[in-house]
C-alpha positions in Angstrom: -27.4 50.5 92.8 -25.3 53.3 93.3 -21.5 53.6 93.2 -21.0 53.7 97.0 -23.0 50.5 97.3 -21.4 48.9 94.4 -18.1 49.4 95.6 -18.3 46.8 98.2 -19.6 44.6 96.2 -16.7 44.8 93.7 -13.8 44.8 95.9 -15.3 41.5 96.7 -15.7 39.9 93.4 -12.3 41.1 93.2 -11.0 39.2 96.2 -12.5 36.5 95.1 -10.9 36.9 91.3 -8.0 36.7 93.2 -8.2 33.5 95.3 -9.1 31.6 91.9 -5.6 33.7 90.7 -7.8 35.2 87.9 -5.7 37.9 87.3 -6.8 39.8 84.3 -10.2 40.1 87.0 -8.8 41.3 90.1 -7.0 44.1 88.2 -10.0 45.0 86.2 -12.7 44.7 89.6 -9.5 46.5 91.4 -9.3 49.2 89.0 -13.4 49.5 88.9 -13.5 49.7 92.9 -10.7 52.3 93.2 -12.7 54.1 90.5 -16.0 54.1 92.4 -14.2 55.0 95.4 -12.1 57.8 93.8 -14.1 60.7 95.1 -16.0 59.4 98.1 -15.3 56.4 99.0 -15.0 53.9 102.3 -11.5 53.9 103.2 -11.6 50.3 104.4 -13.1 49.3 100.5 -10.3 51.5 98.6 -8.0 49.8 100.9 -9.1 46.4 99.5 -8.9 47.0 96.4 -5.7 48.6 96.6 -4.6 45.5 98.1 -5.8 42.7 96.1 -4.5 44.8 92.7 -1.1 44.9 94.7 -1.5 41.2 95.3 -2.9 41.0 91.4 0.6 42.7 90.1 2.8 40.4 92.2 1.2 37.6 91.1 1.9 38.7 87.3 5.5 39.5 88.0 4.9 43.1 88.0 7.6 44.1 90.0 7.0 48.4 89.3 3.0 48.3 88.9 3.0 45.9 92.4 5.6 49.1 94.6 3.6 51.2 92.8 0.3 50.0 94.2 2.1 49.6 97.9 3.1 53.0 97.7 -0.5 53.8 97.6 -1.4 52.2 100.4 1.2 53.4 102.5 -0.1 56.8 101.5 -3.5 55.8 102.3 -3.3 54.0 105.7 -1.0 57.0 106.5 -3.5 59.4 105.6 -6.4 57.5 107.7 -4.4 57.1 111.1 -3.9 53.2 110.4 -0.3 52.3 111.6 -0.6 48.7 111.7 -2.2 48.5 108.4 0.8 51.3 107.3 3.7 49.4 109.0 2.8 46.1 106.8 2.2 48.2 103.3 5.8 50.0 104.3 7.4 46.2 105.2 6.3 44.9 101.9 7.1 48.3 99.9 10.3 47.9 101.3 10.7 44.2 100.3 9.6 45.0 96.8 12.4 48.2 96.6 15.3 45.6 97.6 13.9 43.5 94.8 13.7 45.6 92.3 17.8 47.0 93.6 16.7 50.0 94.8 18.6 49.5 98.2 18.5 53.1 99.5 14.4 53.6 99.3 14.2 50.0 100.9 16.6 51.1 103.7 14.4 54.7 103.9 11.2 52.6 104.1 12.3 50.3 106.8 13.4 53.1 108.9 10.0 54.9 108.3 8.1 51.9 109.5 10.3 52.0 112.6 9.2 55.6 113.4 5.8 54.8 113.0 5.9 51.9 115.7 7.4 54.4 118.0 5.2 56.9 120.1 6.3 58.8 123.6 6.6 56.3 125.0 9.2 54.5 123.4 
């Protein structure tokens, strides 16, 4: 089985790691999706892994690794033309920034998620 077929497959185990809040998984299948994915890879699959390591990191109380992670899927979404799925990775960046008291970034981030809901049209 190949690593584009794999990939799938993993971020899946690792979903499911997660929903049993088996940490030390999800960040392991996270880390092995992301690494399959690295050079070509489904967007919608890096995504999810991105996501449930996020999720994985929060869930550990790892405030930096867990904005870290959001911050990559911000860059992501923003890099695939996904604004709703950018607008929610920017909300909870900039809920994690506040936490961690860095006020001005969570202020910046909020504002950017703004922009991004508005087009021409208002």
């Amino acid at each position: 089985m190949g690593a584009a077929s794999r990939a799938p497959l993993t971020a899946l185990r690792a979903s499911l790691a997660l929903l049993q809040q088996d940490i030390p998984t999800t960040i392991a299948l996270s880390q092995e999706t992301l690494a399959l994915t690295e050079t070509q890879g489904d967007v919608f699959v890096r995504g999810l892994a991105l996501n449930n390591l996020a999720q994985a990191h929060l869930l550990a109380g790892d405030l930096p690794a867990a904005t870290e992670t959001y911050g990559a899927i911000v860059r992501l979404s923003q890099e695939g033309g996904h604004s709703p799925t950018t607008v929610s990775a920017m909300a909870n960046l900039a809920a994690l920034l506040h936490q961690g008291g860095r006020r001005r970034e969570a202020l910046f981030c909020c504002q950017q998620a703004l922009d991004a809901c508005v087009d021409a049209r208002g």
